[in-house]
C-alpha positions in Angstrom: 8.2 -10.2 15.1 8.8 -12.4 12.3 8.6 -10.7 8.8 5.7 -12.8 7.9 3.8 -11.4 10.6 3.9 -7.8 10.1 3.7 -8.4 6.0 0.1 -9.8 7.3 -0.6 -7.2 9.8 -0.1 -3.8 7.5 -2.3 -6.3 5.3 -5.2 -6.3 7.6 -4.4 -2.9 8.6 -4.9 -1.8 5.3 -8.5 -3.4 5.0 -9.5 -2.2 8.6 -8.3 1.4 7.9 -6.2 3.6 10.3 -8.6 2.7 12.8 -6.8 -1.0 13.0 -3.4 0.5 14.3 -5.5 1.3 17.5 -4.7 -2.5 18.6 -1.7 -2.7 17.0 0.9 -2.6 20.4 0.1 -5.8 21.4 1.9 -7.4 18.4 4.6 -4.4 18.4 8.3 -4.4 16.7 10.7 -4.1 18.9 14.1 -2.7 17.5 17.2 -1.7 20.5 15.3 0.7 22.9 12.0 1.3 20.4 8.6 -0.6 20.2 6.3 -0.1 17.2 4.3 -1.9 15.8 4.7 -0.9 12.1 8.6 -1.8 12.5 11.7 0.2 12.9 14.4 1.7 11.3 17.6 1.3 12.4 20.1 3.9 11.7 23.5 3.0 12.7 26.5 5.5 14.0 27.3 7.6 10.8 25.6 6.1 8.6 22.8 8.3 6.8 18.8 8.5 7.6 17.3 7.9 3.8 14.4 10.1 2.6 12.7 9.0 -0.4 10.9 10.9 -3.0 9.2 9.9 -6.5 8.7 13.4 -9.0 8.3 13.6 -12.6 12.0 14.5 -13.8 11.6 13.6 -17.3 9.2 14.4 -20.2 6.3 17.8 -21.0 6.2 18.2 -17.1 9.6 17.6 -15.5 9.7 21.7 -14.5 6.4 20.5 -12.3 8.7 17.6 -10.3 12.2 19.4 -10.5 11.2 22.3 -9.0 10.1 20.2 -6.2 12.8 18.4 -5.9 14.8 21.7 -5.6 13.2 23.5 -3.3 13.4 20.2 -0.7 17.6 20.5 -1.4 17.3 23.8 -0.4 15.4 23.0 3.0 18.2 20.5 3.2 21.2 22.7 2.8 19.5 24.9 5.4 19.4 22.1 7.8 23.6 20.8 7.4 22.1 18.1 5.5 21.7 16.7 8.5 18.6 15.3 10.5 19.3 14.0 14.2 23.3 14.0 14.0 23.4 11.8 10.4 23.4 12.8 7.0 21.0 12.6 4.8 20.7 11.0 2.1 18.1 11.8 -0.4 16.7 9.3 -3.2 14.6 10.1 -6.0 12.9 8.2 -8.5 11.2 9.4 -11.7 7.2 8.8 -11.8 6.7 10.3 -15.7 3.9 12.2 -13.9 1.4 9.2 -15.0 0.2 5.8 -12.8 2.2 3.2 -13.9 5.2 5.6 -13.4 3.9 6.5 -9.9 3.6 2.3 -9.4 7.2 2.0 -10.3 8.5 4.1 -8.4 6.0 3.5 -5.2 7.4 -0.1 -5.6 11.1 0.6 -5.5 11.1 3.2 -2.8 9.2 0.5 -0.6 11.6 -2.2 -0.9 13.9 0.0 0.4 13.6 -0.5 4.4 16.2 1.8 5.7 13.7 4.8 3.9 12.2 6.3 7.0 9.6 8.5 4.5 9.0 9.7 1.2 8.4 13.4 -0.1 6.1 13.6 -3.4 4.3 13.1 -6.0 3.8 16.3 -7.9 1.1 14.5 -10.5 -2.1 12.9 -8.7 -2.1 9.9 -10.7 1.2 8.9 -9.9 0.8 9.5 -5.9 -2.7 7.5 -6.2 -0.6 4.7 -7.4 2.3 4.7 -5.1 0.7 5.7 -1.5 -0.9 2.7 -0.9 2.4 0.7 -2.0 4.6 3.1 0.2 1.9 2.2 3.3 1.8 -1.1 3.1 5.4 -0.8 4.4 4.7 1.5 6.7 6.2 4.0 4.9 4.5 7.7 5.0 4.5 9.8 2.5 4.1 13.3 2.3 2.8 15.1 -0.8 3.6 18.7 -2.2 2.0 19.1 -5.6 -0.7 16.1 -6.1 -4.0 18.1 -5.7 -6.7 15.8 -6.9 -9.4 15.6 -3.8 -10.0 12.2 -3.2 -6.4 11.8 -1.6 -7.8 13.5 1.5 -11.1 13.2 1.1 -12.9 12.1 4.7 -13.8 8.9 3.1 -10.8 7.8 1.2 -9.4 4.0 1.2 -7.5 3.1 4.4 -4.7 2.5 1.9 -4.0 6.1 2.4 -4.0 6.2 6.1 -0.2 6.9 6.2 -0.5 9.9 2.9 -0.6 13.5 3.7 0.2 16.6 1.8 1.5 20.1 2.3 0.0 21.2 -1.1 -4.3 22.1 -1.2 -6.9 20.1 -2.3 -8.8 21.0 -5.6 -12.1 21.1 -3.7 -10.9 24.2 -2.8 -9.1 25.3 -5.8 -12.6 24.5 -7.7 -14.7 26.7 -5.1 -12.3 30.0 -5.8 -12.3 29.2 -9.9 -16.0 29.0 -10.4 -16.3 31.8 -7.9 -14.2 34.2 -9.9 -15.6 32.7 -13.0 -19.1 33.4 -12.5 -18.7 36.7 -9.9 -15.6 38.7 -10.8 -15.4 37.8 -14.3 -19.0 37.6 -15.1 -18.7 34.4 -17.5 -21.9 32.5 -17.0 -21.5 30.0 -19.2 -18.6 27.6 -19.3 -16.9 24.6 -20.9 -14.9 21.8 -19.4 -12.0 19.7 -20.8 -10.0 17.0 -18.8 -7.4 14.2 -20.1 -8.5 11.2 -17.4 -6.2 11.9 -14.9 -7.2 12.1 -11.1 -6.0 15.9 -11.0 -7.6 16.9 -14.2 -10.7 15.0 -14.1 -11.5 15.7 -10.1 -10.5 19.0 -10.4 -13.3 19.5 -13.4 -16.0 17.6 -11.4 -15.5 19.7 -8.7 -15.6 23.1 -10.6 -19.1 21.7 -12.5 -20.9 21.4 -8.9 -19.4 24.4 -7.6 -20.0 26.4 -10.7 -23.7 25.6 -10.4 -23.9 26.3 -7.4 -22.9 29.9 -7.8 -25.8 30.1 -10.5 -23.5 29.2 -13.7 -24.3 26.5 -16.1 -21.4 23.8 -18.0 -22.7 23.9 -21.2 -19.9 21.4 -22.8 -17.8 18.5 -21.1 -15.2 16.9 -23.1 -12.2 14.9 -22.6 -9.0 14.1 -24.6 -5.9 11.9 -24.0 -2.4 13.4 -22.8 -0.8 12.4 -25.8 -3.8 13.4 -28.2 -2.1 16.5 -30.9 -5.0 17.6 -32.5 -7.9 19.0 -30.7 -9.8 20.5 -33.3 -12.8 18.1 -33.3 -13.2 18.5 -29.6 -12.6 22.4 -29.9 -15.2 22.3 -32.5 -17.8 20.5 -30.6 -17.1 23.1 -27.6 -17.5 25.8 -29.9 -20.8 24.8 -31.0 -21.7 25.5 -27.6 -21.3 28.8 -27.4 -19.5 29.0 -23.7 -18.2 32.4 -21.9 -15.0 30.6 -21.4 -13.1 27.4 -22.1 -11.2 25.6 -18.8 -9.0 22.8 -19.3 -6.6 22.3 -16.1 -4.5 19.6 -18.2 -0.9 18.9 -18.3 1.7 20.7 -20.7 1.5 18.8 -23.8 -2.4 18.6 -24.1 -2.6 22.3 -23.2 -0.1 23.7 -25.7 -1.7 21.6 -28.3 -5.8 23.2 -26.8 -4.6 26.5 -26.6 -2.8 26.9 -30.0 -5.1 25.2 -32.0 -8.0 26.9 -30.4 -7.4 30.4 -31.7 -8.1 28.5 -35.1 -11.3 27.0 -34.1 -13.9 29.5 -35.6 -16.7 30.8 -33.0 -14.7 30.1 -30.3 -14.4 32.0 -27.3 -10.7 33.7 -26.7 -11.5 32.9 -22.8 -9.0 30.2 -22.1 -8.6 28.7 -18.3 -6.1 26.6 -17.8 -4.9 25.3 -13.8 -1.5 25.0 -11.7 0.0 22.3 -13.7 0.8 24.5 -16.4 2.9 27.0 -14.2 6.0 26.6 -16.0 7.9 27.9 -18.8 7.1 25.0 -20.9 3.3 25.9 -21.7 4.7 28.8 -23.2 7.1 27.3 -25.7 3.8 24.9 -26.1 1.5 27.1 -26.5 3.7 29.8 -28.7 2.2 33.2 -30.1 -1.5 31.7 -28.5 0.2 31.7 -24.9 0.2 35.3 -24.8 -3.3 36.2 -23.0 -3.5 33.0 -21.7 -4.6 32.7 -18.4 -4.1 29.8 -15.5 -5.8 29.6 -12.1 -3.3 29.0 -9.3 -2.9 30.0 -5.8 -1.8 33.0 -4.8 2.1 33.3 -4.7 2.6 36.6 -4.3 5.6 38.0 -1.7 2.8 39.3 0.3 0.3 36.4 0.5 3.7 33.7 1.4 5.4 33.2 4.5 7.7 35.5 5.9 11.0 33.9 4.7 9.4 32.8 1.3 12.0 35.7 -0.1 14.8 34.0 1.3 13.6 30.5 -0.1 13.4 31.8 -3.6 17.2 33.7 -3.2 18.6 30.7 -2.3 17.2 28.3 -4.8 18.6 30.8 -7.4 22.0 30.6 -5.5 22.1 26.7 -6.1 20.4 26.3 -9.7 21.5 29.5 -11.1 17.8 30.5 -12.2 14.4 31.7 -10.1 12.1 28.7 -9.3 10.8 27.1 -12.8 7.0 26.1 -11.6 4.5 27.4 -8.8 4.8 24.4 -5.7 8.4 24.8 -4.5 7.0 26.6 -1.3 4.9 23.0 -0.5 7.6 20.9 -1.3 9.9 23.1 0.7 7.0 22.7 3.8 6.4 19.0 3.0 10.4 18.0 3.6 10.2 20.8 6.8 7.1 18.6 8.0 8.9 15.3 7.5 12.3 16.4 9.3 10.7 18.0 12.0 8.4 14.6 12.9 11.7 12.6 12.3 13.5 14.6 14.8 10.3 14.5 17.2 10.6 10.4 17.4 14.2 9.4 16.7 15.7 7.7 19.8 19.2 7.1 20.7 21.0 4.5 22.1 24.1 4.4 24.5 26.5 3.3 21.2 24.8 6.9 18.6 22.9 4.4 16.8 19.6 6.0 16.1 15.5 4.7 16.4 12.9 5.0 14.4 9.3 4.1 14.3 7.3 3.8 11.5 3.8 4.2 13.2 5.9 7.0 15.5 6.5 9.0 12.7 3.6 8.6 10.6 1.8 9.6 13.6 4.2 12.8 14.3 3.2 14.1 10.7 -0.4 13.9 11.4 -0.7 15.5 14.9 2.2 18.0 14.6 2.0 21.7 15.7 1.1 24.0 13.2 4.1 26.0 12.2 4.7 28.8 9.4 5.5 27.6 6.1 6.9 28.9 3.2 3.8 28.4 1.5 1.7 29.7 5.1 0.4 27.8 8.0 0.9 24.4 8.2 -1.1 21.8 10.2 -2.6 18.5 9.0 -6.0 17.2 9.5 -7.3 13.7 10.3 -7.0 13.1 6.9 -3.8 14.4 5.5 -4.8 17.4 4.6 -2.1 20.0 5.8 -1.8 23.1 3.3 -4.6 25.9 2.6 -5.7 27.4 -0.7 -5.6 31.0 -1.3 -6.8 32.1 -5.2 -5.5 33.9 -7.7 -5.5 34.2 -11.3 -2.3 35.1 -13.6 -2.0 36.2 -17.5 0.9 35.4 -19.6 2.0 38.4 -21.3 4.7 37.7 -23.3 5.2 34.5 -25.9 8.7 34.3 -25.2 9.5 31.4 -22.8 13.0 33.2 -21.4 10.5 35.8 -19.9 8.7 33.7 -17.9 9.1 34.9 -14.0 5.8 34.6 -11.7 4.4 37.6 -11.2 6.2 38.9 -14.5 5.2 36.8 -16.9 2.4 35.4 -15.8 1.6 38.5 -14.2 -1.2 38.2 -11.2 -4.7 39.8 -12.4 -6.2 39.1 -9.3 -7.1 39.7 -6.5 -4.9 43.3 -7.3 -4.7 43.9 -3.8 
């Protein structure tokens, strides 16, 4: 097939949605022994199969990325760094955790063709961005951290027919948070603050209608900007409102900035809420003396609520970095590049010379319909739409201020469930 004509097919398989690849053999690739009609990659006798990957590694939130990006070399050096007799070869690209980041980077992965898939994002708004550039080259991509709930949502764009992730989705994360909120914690009044990003703003919406739900009310909605510094008018305004307690699942900078200046906001409740995103030592060294007594919502990591070999996961990753796992998702990511190997291995064909086959709609499809299998993070098995990795809550304090103490489980420490 000329490269004209598949550039126009993935087009009009992009409008039709998934649904279009149903017709797709007629007009199929055909690379050595392997017909597809997305295309194939070609991997030739020693050379490496490419993995792609696009994390924040840079800037308020690079513990969020990097610690992604470890855990995946980790699953690597278990495997030989090898998938199907060639090396690997592993490519990252920096996303600054924001859209046009995620755009960047979505754009150069994709004009790579010998990628056979891509791992990431950790930030919603830059995997909303990139997906649909990685797809329209056939490329899937696999997601550990993103969380926002339109990404696998049963009616999402077609331009996400090739995305899954490993990591939950916030409609989830939203159902345990106003559930603990309003039942365990008795708060039944609360405030909402996002900063306009897919995670942030989603995750919010989500809590509001699930909140209600359970008989609470959100008595104050605000929003800032990532790079706002002084939230005293909004604290001010969500003051005046009198909520039970204050949640704001924002990124590191904002948060620091909310959760500092809100222990000067007079009439203010000290009930602060913040989400995954700031599971790192950094919102600690944001936050300073306010962060300790700060609490985050964030699934439940605990040795006992992980996979079996999650213990081994977390011994090895010190081994290589020389310091325990520096945010909450390395269990996904570790999944996510398990997922992506194991579909890779499932549909790589050999020819007689060792050069090596693979299809793009072959392997998107192997993601989608593999077995489920026990992850680091727990069972693993993706839906029609992407949606692979479960939710189980838990809330953590942070009881110390000093950012060298931070260990999950330590500091934060869980507060619940306490069994």
């Amino acid at each position: 097939m000329q490269k004209t004509k598949l550039v126009n097919w993935l087009a009009a398989a992009s409008i039709l949605g998934a649904g279009a690849l149903a017709s797709a053999p007629a007009m199929a690739v055909k690379v050595g022994p392997v017909d597809d009609p997305l295309g194939v990659v070609k991997i030739n006798k020693g050379q490496p199969i490419t993995i792609g990957a696009y994390y924040v590694i840079s800037g308020p939130d690079t513990a969020l990325g990097l610690d992604s990006k470890r855990a995946e070399e980790v699953y690597f050096k278990q495997i030989g760094n090898q998938i199907a007799g060639h090396p690997i070869r592993f490519i990252v690209e920096d996303d600054g955790c924001n859209a046009e980041g995620g755009q960047t980077a979505g754009t150069k992965l994709a004009a790579n063709q010998q990628i056979v898939g891509v791992l990431g994002g950790a930030c919603s708004s830059a995997t909303t961005a990139a997906a649909p550039i990685l797809w329209k080259q056939g490329m899937v991509n696999i997601c550990t951290a993103c969380t926002a709930p339109r990404l696998t949502a049963a009616d999402r764009s077609a331009d996400f027919a090739g995305f899954a992730r490993t990591i939950y989705s916030d409609a989830e994360q939203a159902k345990g948070d106003a559930n603990w909120m309003f039942n365990v914690q008795k708060w039944k009044t609360a405030a909402t603050i996002h900063d306009g990003s897919p995670y942030a703003q989603q995750l919010v919406a989500e809590f509001k209608t699930n909140f209600e739900k359970v008989g609470g009310k959100v008595v104050a909605a605000e929003a800032v900007s990532p790079t706002d510094v002084d939230m005293r008018p909004v604290l001010t305004r969500v003051a005046a409102a009198k909520p039970d307690v204050v949640y704001y699942p924002v990124f590191v900078a904002a948060g620091g900035h909310i959760t500092r200046q809100a222990g000067e906001t007079a009439g203010l409740t000290k009930n602060l809420i913040g989400g995954g995103s700031m599971m790192t030592k950094d919102i600690i060294t944001a936050s300073g003396a306010a962060a300790k007594g700060f609490r985050i919502t964030f699934p439940d990591v605990s040795k006992e609520a992980m996979g079996k070999d999650y213990p081994k996961l977390v011994a090895e990753y010190k081994a290589m970095f020389g310091e325990a796992p520096i945010q909450g998702f390395h269990a996904q990511a570790y999944d996510g590049a398990k997922l992506l190997v194991m579909a890779i291995e499932k549909v790589a064909v050999k020819d007689k010379d060792g050069n090596t086959y693979i299809g793009r709609k072959a392997l998107r499809d192997a993601v989608f319909n593999m077995p489920e299998f026990e992850g680091m993070s727990g069972p693993i098995k993706c839906d029609a739409n992407g949606q692979c990795g479960k939710f189980k809550f838990a809330a953590y304090e942070f009881t110390n201020a000093d950012a060298s103490t931070f260990d999950i489980g330590v500091n934060p420490k869980k507060i619940y469930p306490t069994k």
